[in-house]
ZANU-982197 format. One record per residue (C-alpha): chain; x, z, y. Coordinates in Angstrom, 1 decimal, always signed. Layout:
REM residues N
- A X Z Y
...
REM end
This chain:
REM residues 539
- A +3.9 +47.2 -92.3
- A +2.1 +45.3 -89.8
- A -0.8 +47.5 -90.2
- A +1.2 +50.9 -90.0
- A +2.4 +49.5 -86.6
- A -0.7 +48.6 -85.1
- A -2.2 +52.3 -86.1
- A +0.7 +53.9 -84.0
- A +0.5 +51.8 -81.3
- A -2.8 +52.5 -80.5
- A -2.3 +56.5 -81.0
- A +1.0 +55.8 -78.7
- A -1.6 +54.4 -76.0
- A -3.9 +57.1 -75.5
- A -1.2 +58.9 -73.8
- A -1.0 +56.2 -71.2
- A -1.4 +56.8 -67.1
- A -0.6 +55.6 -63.5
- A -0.5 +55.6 -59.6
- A -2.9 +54.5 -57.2
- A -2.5 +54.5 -53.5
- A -4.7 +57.8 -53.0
- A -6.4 +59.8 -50.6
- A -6.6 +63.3 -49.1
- A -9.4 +65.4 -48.1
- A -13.7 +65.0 -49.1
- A -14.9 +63.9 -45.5
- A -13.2 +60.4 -46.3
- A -13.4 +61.1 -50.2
- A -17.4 +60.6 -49.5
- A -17.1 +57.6 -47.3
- A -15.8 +55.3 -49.6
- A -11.8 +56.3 -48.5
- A -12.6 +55.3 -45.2
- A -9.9 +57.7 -42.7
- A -7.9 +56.0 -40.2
- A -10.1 +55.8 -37.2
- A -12.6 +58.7 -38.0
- A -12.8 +61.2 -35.5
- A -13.4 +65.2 -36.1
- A -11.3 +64.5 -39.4
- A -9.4 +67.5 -41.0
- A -7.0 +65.3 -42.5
- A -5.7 +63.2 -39.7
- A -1.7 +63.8 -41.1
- A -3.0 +62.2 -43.8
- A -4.9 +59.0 -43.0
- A -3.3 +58.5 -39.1
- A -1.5 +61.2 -37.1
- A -2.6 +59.9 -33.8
- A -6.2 +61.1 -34.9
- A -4.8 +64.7 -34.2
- A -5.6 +64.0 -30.3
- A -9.2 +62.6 -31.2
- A -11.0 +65.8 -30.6
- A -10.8 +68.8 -28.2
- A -10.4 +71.7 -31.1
- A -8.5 +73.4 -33.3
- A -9.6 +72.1 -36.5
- A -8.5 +73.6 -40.5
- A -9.0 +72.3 -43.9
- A -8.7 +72.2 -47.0
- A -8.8 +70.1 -50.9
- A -7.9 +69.7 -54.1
- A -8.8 +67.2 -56.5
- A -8.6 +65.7 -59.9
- A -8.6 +61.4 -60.6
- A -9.0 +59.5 -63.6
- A -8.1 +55.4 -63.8
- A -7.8 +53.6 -66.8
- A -6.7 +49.8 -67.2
- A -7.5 +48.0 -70.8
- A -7.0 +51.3 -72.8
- A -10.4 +50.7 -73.7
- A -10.0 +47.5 -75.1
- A -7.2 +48.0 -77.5
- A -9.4 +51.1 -78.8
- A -12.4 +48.5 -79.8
- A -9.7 +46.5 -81.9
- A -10.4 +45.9 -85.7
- A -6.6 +46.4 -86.6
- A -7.7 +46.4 -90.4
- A -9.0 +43.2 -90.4
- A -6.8 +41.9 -87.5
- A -3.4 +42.6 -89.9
- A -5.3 +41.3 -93.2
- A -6.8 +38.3 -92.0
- A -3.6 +37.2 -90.0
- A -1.6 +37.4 -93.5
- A -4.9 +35.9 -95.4
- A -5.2 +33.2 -92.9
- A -1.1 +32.0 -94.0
- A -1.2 +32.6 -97.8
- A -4.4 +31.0 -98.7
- A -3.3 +27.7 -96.2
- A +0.2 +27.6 -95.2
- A +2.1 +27.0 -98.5
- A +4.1 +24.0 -100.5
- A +1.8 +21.7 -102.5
- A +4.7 +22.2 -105.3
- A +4.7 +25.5 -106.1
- A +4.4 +27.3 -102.3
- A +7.1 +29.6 -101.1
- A +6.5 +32.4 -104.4
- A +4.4 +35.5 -104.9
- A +0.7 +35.6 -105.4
- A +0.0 +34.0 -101.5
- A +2.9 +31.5 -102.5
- A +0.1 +30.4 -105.5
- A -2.7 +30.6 -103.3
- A -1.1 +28.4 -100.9
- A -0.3 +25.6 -103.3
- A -3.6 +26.3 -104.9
- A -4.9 +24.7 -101.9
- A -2.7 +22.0 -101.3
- A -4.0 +20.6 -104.5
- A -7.5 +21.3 -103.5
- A -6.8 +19.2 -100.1
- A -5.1 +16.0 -101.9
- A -7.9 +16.0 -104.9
- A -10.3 +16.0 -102.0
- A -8.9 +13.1 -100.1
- A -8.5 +11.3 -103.2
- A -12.0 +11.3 -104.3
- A -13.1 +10.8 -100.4
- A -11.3 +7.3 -101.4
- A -8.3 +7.9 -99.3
- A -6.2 +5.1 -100.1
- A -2.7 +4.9 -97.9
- A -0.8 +6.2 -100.6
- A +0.4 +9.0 -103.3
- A +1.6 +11.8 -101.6
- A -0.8 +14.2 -99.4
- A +1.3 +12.9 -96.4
- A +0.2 +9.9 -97.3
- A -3.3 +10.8 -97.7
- A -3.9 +12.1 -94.8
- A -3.4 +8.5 -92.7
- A -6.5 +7.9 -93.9
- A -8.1 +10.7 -92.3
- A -6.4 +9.7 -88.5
- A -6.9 +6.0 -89.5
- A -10.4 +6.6 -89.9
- A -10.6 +5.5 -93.7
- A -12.3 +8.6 -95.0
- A -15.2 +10.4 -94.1
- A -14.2 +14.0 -92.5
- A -17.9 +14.8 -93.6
- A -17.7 +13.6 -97.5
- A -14.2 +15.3 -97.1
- A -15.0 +18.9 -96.3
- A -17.7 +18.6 -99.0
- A -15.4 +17.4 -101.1
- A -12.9 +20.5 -100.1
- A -15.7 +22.8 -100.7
- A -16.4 +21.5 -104.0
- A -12.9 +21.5 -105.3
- A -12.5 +25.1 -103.8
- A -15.3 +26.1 -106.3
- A -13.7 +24.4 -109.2
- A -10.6 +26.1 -109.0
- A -9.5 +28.8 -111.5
- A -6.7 +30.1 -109.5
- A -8.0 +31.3 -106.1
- A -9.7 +34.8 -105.6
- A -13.5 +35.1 -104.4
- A -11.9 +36.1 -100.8
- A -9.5 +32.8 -100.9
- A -12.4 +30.8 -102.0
- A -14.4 +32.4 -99.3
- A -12.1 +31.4 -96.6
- A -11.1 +27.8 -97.2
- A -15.3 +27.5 -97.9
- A -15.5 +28.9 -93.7
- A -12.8 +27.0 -92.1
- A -13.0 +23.8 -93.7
- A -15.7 +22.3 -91.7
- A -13.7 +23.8 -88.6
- A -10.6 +21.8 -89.4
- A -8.7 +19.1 -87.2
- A -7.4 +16.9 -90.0
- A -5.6 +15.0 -87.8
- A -3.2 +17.6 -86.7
- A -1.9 +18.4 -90.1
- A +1.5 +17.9 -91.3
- A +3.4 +18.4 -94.4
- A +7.2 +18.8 -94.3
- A +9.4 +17.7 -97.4
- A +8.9 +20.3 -99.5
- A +5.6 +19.7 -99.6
- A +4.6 +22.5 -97.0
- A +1.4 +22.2 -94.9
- A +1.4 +23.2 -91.2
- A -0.6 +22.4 -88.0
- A -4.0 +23.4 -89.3
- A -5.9 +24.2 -86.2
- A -9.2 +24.9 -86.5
- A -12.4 +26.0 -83.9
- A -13.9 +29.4 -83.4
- A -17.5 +29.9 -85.9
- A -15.5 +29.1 -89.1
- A -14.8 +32.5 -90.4
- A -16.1 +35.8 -88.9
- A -12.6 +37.9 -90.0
- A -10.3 +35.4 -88.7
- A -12.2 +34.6 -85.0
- A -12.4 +38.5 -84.7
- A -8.8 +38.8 -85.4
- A -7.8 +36.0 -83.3
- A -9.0 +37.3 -79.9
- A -8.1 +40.9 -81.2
- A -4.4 +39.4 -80.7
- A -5.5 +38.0 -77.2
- A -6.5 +41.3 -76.2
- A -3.6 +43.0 -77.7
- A -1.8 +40.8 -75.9
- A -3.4 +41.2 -72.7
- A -3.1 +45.0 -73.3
- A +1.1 +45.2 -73.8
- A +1.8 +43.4 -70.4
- A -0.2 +45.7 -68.1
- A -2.1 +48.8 -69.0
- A -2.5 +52.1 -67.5
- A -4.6 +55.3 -67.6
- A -4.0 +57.2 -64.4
- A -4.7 +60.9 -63.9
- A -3.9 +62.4 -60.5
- A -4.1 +65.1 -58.4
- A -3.6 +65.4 -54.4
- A -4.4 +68.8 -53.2
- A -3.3 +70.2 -49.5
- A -4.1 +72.1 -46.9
- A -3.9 +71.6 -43.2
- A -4.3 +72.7 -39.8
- A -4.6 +70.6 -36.1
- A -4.2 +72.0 -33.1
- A -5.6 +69.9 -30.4
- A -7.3 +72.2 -27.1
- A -8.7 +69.9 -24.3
- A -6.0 +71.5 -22.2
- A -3.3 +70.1 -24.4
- A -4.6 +66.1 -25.1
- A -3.3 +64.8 -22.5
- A -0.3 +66.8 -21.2
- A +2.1 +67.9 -23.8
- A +0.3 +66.7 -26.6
- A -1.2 +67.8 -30.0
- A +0.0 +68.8 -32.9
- A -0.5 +69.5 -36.8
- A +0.9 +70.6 -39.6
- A +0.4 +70.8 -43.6
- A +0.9 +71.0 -46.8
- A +0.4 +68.3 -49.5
- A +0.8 +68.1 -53.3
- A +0.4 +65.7 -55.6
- A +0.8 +65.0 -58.8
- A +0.5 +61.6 -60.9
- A +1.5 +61.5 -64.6
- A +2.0 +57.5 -66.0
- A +2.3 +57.2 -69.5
- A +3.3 +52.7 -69.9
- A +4.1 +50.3 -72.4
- A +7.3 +48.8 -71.8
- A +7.4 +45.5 -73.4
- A +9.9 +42.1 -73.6
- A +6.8 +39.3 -72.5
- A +9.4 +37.3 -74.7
- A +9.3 +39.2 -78.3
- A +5.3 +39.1 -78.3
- A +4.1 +36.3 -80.5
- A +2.5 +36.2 -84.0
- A +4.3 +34.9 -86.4
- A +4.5 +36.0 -89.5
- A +6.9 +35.4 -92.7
- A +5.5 +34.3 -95.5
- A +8.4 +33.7 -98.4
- A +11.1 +31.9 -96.8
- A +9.0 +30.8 -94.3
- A +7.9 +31.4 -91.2
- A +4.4 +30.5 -89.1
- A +3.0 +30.7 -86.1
- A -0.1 +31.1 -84.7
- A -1.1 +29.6 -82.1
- A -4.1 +30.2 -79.5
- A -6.1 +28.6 -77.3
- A -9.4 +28.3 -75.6
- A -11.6 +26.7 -78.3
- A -9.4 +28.3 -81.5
- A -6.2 +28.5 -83.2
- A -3.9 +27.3 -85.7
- A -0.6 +27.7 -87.1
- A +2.7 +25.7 -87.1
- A +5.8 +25.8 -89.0
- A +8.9 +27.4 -87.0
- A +12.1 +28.9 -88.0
- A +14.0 +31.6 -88.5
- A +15.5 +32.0 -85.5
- A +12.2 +31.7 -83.5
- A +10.5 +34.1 -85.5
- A +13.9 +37.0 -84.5
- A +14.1 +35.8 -81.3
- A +10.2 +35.9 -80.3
- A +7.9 +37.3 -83.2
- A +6.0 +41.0 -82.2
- A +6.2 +42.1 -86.1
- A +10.3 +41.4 -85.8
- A +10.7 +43.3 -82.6
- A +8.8 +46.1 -84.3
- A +11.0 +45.7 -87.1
- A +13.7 +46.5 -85.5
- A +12.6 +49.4 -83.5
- A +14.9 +48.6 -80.1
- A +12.5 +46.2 -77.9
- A +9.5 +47.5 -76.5
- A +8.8 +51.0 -76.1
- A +5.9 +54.1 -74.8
- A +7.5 +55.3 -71.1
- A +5.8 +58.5 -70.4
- A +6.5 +59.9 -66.4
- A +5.1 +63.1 -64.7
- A +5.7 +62.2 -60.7
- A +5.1 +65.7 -58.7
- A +5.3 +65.7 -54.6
- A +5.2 +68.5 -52.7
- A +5.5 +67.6 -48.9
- A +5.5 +69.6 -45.6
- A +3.8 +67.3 -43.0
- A +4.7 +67.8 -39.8
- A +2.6 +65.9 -36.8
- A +2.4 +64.9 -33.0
- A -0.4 +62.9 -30.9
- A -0.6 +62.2 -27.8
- A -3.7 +60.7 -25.6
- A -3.0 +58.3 -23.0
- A -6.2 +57.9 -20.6
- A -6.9 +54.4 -18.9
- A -9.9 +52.8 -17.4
- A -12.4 +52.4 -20.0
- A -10.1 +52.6 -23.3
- A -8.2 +56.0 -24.4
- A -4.8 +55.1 -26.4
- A -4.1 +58.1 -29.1
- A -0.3 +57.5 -30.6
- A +0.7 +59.4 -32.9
- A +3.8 +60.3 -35.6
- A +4.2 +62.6 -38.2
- A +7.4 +63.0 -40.2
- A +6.6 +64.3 -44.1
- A +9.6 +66.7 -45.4
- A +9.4 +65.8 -49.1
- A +10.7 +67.3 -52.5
- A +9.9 +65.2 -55.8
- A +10.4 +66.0 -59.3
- A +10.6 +63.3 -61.9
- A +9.9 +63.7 -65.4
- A +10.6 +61.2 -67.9
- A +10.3 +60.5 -71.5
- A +10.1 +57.4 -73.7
- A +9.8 +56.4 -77.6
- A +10.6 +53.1 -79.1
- A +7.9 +51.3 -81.0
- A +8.8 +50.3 -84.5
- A +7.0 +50.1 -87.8
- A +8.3 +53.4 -88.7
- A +7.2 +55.5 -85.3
- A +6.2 +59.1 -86.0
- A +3.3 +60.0 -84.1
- A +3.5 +63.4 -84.8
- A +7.4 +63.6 -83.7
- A +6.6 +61.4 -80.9
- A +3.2 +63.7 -79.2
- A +6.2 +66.2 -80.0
- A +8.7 +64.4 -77.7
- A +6.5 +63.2 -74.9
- A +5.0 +67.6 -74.6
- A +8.2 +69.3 -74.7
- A +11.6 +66.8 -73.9
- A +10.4 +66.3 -70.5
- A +12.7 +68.2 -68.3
- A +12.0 +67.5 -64.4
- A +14.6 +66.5 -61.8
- A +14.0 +67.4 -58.4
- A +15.1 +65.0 -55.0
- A +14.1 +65.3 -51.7
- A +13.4 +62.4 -48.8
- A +11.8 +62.5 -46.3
- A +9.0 +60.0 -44.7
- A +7.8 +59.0 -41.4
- A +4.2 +58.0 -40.3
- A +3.1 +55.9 -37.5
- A -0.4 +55.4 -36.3
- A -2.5 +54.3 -33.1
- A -6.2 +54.8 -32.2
- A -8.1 +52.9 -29.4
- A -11.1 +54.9 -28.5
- A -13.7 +52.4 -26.0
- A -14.8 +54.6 -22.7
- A -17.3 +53.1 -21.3
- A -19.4 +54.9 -19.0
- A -22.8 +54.7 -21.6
- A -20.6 +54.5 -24.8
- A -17.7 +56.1 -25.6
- A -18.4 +55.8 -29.5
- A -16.2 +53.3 -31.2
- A -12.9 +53.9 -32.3
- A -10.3 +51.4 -34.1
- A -7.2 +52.7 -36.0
- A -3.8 +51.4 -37.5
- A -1.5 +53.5 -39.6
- A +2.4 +52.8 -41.1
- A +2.8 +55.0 -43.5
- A +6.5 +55.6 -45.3
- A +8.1 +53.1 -42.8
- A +11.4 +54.4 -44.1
- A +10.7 +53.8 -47.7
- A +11.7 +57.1 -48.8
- A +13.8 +56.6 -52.4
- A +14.3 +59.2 -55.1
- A +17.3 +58.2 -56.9
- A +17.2 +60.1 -60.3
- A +19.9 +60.0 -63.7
- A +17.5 +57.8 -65.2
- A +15.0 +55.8 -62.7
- A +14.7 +55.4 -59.2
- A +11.0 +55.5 -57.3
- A +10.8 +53.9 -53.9
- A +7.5 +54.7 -52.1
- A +7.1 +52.0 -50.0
- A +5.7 +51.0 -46.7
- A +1.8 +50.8 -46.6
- A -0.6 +49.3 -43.7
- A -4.3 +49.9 -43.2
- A -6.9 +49.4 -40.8
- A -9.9 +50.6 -39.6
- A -12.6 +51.3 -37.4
- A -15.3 +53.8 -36.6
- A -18.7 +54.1 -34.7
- A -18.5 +58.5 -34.3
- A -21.3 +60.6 -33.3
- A -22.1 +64.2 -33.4
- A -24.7 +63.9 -35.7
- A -24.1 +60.8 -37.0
- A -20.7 +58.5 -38.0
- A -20.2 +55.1 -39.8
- A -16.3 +54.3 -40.7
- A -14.7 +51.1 -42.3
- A -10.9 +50.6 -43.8
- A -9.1 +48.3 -45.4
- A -5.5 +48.0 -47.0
- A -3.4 +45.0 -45.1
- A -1.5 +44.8 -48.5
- A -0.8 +45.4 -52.1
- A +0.6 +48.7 -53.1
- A +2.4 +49.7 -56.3
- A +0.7 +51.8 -58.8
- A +3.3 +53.9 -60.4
- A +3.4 +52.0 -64.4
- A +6.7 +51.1 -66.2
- A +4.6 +47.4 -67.8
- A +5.7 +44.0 -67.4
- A +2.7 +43.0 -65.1
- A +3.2 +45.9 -62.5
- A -0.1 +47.0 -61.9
- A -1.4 +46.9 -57.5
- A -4.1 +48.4 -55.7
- A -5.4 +46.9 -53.1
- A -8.7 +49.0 -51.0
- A -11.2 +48.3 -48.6
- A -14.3 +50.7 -48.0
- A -16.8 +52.9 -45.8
- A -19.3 +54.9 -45.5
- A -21.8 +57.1 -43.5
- A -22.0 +60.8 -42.8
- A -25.1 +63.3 -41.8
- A -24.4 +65.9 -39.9
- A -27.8 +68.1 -40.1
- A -26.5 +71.8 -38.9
- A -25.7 +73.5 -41.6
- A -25.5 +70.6 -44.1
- A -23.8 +67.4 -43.8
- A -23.8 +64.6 -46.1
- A -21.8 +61.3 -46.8
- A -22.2 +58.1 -48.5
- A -19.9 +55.4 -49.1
- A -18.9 +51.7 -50.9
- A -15.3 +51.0 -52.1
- A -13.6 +48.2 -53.9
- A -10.0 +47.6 -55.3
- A -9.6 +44.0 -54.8
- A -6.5 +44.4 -57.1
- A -7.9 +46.0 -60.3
- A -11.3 +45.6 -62.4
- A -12.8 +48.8 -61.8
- A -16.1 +47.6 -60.0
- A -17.8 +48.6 -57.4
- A -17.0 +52.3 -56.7
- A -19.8 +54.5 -55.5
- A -18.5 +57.6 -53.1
- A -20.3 +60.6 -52.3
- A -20.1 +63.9 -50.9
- A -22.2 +67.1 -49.8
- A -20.5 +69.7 -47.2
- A -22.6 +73.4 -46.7
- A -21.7 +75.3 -43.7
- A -18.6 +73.7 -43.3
- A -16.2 +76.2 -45.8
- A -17.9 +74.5 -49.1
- A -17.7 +70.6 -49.9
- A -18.0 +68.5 -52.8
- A -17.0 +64.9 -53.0
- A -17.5 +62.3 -56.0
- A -16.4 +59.0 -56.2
- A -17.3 +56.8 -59.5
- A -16.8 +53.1 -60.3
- A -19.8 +50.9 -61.4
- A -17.6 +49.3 -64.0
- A -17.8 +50.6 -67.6
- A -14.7 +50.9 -70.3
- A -16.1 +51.9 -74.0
- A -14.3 +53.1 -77.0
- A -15.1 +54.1 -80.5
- A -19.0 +53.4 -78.6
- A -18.5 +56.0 -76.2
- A -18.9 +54.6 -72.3
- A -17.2 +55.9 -69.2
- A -16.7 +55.1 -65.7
- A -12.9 +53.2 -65.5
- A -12.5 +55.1 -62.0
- A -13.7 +58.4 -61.1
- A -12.4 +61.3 -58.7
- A -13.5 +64.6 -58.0
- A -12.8 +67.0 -55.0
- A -13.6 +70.2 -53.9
- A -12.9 +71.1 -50.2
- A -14.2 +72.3 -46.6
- A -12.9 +72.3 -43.6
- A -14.1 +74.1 -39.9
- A -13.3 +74.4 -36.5
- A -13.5 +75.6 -33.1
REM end
């Protein structure tokens, strides 16, 4: 059962996605995202509108583009779940049970199997505190006995014994020099619990354990992200107009992010497992694990194999987020002594459709039923908001430089909100700087998020993105090209590498890649990586 679980979570998980803050356009795609105090930009209603009065032109462009972010997918897919499910249940059978007959079945006999082993040991180790293994075992945490000449004598009693497998014999032969004897306990009926013991005992059982860890880990936040921004747009800023009645843009924007999430309970996610009438849990830490005895209710109220069981706790949310939006933008430049203020604002008519789907997890999930579900009961439900944008630019004047530029945007200052039958999405408020050193034929840019933004994920941990980057771009005639550094101080993804290569203005790649690697089933891939395919000219 356990087994059968873990095979369709991980199926369930491929599907997974997400939402990142995002970007427009390939002159900022190649300079590591940097936009909101760039000059000669074709996306100013974008990244800032009060870039539309930057420049004396009339300035069009276009881009479409494809993203792909992924968040510990590739771990779960390097999991052993073979051995992870059989060595959790070896682990309890061969060591949890009574000393008078274990809890029944063939792990129940295996169990007291080594009980016995464990009290013949101690007696010829010359414990000496009393009859009963309980007993024993004072002289163990007194000191008394020799932990040495008592794993030896474990490991020689383990051999003698006609009723364990090669596999249990192989076990308790790993672990025993591994054991803290001074944690064990044994309850009146004879049942042993508290075994901890250190990683390097047992190959199976260390894999298995920090399998679970990363399992774990996995379940509370994890996303694979694909998106899509694509738009087109056109600024309209003559030298005559700057600085009288103003400038002005417009556009069109669509994007599309699809989010595929675990939705778990943090609360129903430990291991423990039943074994008979009892129940055990594992526990992990740092240096290695152990189990104790719990109960019943523990085990319904928190255990991941129960929640499974039941089929009603933690489920696969799968979401297709599509935003087509009509921006509409005015700048306006206000010329003093040696600075030029650009304000700007740009109001974004918006109509989003929201697709939703989810499966609950059990032990009896269809895969097949369920790929079914998630490509064809996905219905969309269209809302419409709309969102304003505020941004400032400060260009310096000085009489022998007139090249640096420094920018602030507010983007969705209303906190537009989509309100749908069965979710509601809020796209909230986000801050960035940045500044700018522009040239004809040369330009260096910088930005940076001023806070954390919500990637679009239904996990417990909600997943942030947090960026700062720049670049460079070479303008050489016909041929321009950009470079660029980018980081998300909020996710793992590396150091991301941006590029792009614009010919004759029309025809523009841009690439942007992270250094950080996922792998699965031994294949590697970047854990970021966006395309985009643009131009953009003017006059």
């Amino acid at each position: 059962m356990t087994k059968k679980f873990l095979i369709t979570l991980i199926v369930s998980l491929k599907c997974v996605f997400g939402l990142e803050f995002g970007g427009m356009g390939n002159v900022s795609a190649g300079m590591g995202g940097a936009g909101v105090a760039l000059k000669n930009s074709p996306f100013a209603l974008y990244y800032n509108p009060a870039l539309l009065s930057a420049e004396n032109s009339v300035r069009f462009g276009y881009s479409v583009g494809v993203g792909l972010r992924e968040k510990n997918i590739d771990r779960i897919a390097n999991i052993d779940f073979g051995n992870f499910a059989s060595s959790a249940e070896r682990f309890i059978g061969t060591l949890a049970g009574a000393t008078g007959g274990g809890s029944g079945g063939a792990t129940g006999v295996v169990a007291s199997e080594f009980g016995k082993i464990l009290n013949k040991a101690l007696t010829t180790s010359g414990a000496t505190t009393g009859n009963t293994l309980e007993q024993k075992l004072e002289s163990v945490k007194n000191g008394s006995v020799d932990v040495n000449t008592l794993i030896a004598n474990i490991k020689q009693e383990t051999q003698n014994s006609t009723a364990l497998d090669s596999a249990s014999k192989d076990l308790i032969n790993n672990v025993a020099g591994n054991m803290d004897f001074g944690n064990i306990s044994v309850d009146a009926k004879g049942n042993i619990s508290g075994i901890t013991l250190s990683f390097g005992g047992d190959a199976g059982m260390d894999q298995a354990v920090r399998d679970f860890q990363t399992l774990q880990d996995v379940l509370k936040e994890n996303a694979l992200s694909i998106t899509s921004q694509n738009g087109v747009a056109f600024q309209f800023a003559p030298a005559l107009f700057r600085g009288t009645l103003g400038t002005f843009g417009v556009g069109f924007f669509s994007s599309v992010y699809a989010s595929t999430s675990i939705k778990t309970d943090p609360n129903r996610m430990d291991l423990i497992l039943k074994n008979g009438s009892n129940y055990y849990k594992v526990n992990l830490d740092s240096g290695g694990f152990g189990y104790s005895q719990t109960t019943q209710t523990d085990y319904e109220e928190h255990s991941l194999a129960h929640a499974l069981e039941l089929g009603n706790v933690h489920s696969v949310v799968a979401r297709t987020f599509w935003i087509n939006e009509i921006p509409i933008g005015y700048a306006h430049t206000f010329y003093l002594k040696n600075v030029n203020l650009n304000f700007g604002i740009s109001m974004r008519l918006m109509s989003a459709s929201n697709a939703m789907s989810d499966i609950w997890l059990s032990t009896s999930t269809n895969i097949g039923d369920s790929a079914k579900k998630f490509a064809t009961n996905q219905p969309f439900e269209t809302k419409t908001a709309i969102a304003v944008d505020l941004g400032t630019m400060v260009e310096i004047d000085l009489p022998n430089f007139q090249y640096l530029t420094f920018g602030f945007v507010a983007k969705n200052i209303n906190t537009p909100t989509f309100r749908y039958a069965n979710s509601e999405i809020q796209i909230k408020p986000q801050y960035r700087i940045g500044m700018a050193y522009n040239r004809s034929f040369f330009a260096l840019a910088f930005d940076a998020d001023l806070s954390k933004n919500d990637m679009l994920s239904d996990s417990f941990q909600r997943p942030y993105s947090q960026m700062i980057g720049g670049g460079a771009k070479f303008d050489i005639k016909v041929v321009d090209l950009r470079l660029g550094l980018m980081k998300d101080i909020r996710q793992d993804d590396g150091l991301i590498l941006t590029g792009g290569l614009n010919i004759l203005g029309f025809l523009d790649l841009a690439i942007q890649a992270g250094t950080a690697l996922g792998e699965a089933q031994g294949y590697r891939f970047p854990r970021y990586l966006n395309i985009r395919l643009g131009g953009n000219f003017s006059f």
